[in-house]
C-alpha positions as CSV (number, residue, x, y, z in Angstrom):
1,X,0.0,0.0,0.0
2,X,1.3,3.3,-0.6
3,X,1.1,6.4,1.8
4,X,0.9,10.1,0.5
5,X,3.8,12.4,2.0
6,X,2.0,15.0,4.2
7,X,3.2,18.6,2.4
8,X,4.5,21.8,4.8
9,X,1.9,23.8,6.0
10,X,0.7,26.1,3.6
11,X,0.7,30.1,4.9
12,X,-1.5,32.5,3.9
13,X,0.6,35.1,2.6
14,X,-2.1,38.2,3.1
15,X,-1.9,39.9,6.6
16,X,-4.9,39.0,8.7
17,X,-6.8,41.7,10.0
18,X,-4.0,41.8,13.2
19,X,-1.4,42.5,10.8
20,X,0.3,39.0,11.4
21,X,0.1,35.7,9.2
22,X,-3.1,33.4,9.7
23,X,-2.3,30.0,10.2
24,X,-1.5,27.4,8.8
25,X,-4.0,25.8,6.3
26,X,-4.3,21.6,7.0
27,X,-1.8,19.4,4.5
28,X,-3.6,18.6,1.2
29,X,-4.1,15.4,1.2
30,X,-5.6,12.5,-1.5
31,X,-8.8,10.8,0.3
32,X,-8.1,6.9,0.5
33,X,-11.7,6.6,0.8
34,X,-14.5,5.9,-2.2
35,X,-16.5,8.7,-3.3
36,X,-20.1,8.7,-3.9
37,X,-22.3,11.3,-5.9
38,X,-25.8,11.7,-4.2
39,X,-28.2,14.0,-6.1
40,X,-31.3,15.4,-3.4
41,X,-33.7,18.0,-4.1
42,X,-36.6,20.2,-2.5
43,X,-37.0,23.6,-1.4
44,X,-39.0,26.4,-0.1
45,X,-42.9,25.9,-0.3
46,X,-44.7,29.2,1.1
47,X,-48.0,30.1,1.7
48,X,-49.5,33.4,3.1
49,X,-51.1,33.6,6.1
50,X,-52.0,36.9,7.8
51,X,-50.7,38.8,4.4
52,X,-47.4,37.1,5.7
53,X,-45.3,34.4,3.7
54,X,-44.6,31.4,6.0
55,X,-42.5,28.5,5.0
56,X,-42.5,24.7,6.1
57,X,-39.5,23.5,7.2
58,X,-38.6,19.7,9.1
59,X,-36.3,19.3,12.1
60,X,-34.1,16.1,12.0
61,X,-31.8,14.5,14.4
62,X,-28.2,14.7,13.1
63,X,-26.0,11.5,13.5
64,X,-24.5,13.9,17.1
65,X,-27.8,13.6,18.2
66,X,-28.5,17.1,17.4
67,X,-31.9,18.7,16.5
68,X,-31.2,20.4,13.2
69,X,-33.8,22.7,11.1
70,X,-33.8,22.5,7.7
71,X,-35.6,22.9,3.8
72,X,-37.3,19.5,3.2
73,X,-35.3,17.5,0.6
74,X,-35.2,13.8,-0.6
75,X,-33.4,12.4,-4.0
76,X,-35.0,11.8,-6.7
77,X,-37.3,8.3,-7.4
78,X,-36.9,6.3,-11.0
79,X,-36.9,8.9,-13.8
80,X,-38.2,11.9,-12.0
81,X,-37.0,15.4,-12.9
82,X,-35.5,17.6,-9.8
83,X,-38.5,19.8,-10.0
84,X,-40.6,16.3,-9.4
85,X,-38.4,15.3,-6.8
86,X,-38.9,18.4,-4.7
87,X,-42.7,18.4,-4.9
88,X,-42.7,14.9,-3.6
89,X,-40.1,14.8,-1.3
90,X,-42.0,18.2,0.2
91,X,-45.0,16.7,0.5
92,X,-44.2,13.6,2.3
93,X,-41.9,15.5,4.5
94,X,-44.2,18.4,5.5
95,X,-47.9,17.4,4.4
96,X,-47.6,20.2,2.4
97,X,-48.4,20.5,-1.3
98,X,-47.0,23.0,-3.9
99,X,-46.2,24.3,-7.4
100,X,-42.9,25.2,-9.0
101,X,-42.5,28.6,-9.3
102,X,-38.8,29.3,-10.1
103,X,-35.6,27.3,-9.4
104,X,-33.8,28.3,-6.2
105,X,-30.2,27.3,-7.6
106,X,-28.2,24.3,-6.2
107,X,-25.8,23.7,-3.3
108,X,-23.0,21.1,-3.1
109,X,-21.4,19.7,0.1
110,X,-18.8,17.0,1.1
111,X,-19.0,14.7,4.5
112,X,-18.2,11.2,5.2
113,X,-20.0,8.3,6.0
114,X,-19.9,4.4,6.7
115,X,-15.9,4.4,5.1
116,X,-17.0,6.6,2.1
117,X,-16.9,10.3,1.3
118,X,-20.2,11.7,-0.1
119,X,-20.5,14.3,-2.7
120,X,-24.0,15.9,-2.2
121,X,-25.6,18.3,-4.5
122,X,-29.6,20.0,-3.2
123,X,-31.3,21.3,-6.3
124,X,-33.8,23.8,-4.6
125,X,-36.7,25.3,-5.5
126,X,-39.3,27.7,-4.9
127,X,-43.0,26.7,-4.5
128,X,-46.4,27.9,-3.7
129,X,-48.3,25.9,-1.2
130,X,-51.3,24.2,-3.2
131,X,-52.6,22.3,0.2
132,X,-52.4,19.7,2.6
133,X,-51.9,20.1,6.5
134,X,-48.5,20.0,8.0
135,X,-47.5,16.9,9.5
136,X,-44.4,14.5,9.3
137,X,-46.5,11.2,9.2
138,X,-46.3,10.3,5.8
139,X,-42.7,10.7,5.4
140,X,-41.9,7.5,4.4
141,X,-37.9,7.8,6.1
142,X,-39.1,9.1,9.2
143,X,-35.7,11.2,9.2
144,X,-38.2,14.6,10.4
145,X,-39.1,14.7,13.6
146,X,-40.8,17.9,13.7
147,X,-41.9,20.3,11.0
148,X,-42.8,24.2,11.6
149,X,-44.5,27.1,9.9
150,X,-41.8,29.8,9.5
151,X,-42.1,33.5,9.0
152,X,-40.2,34.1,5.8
153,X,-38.8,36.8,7.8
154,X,-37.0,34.5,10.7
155,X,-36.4,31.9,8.5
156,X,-32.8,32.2,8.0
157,X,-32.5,32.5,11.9
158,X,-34.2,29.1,12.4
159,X,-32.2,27.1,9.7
160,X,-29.2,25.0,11.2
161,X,-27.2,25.5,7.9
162,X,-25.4,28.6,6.3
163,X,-26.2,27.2,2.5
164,X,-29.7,27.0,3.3
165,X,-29.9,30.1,5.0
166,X,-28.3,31.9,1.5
167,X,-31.5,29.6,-0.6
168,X,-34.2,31.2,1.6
169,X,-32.5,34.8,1.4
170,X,-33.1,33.9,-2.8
171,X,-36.5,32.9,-2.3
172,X,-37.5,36.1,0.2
173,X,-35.9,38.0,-2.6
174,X,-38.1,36.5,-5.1
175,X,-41.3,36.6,-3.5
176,X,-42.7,39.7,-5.1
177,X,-42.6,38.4,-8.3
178,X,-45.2,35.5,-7.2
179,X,-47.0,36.8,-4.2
């Protein structure tokens, strides 16, 4: 079996905000483990209550054992388009029905799992809520353990992740263009 060589620390060379060097950055080097792609999608499904937009979001217990808020999401099922995906996967996870209204963009993240490194990318989307009550007992996972009605407005305070948070700031920012 062959081992990489660590490399030497790599420096920033800009000053930090001190007026010293930041540290060191970690040694780049080659995973040993397999990679897998994994392709999810869902979004942000709103409806107006109150003349206020209110979102449905799930809360989910990390493998920490942390309670973490975020977008319902799910991958896709046999030949089902993104856009499909995430009007399923939002409606088994919330209760909630909805329609496309614009695409939301796409975030990609890394983590590891079970001796393999996962490459993750969330297609998101924005959606107007057709229906349905909120509840998390059809999701056929059982990964949500709780699901809200959000203010658009605190949204971003309530979700656990910085990548979602940016894909709700995109949706508030479209809003007035559909509602």
């Amino acid at each position: 079996m062959v081992h990489p060589v660590p490399r030497a620390p790599k420096r920033n060379p800009l000053p930090s905000a001190m007026g010293q060097s930041s540290a060191p950055t970690a040694p780049s080097v080659p995973s040993q483990l397999p990679t897998i792609e994994e392709i999810s999608a869902g979004g942000v499904v709103v409806e107006m209550h109150d003349g206020e937009p209110r979102v449905a979001i799930i809360a989910r217990i990390n493998r920490g054992g942390r309670l973490e808020w975020c977008l319902p999401k799910g991958h896709p099922e046999g030949a089902e388009t993104h856009a499909e995906a995430a009007v399923r996967e939002i409606e088994e996870e919330t209760g909630i029905a909805g329609d496309i209204l614009a695409p939301l963009g796409s975030i990609d993240y890394w983590f590891t799992v079970s001796g393999h490194r996962v490459h993750k990318t969330v297609h998101h989307f924005l959606l107007r809520a057709t229906g349905g009550l909120l509840t998390i007992e059809n999701d056929p996972d059982h990964e949500a353990v709780d699901v809200a009605w959000v203010r658009i407005d605190d949204l971003a305070k309530k979700l656990s992740f910085p990548n979602e948070r940016r894909i709700s700031d995109l949706a508030r920012e479209l809003l007035p263009e559909y509602f």
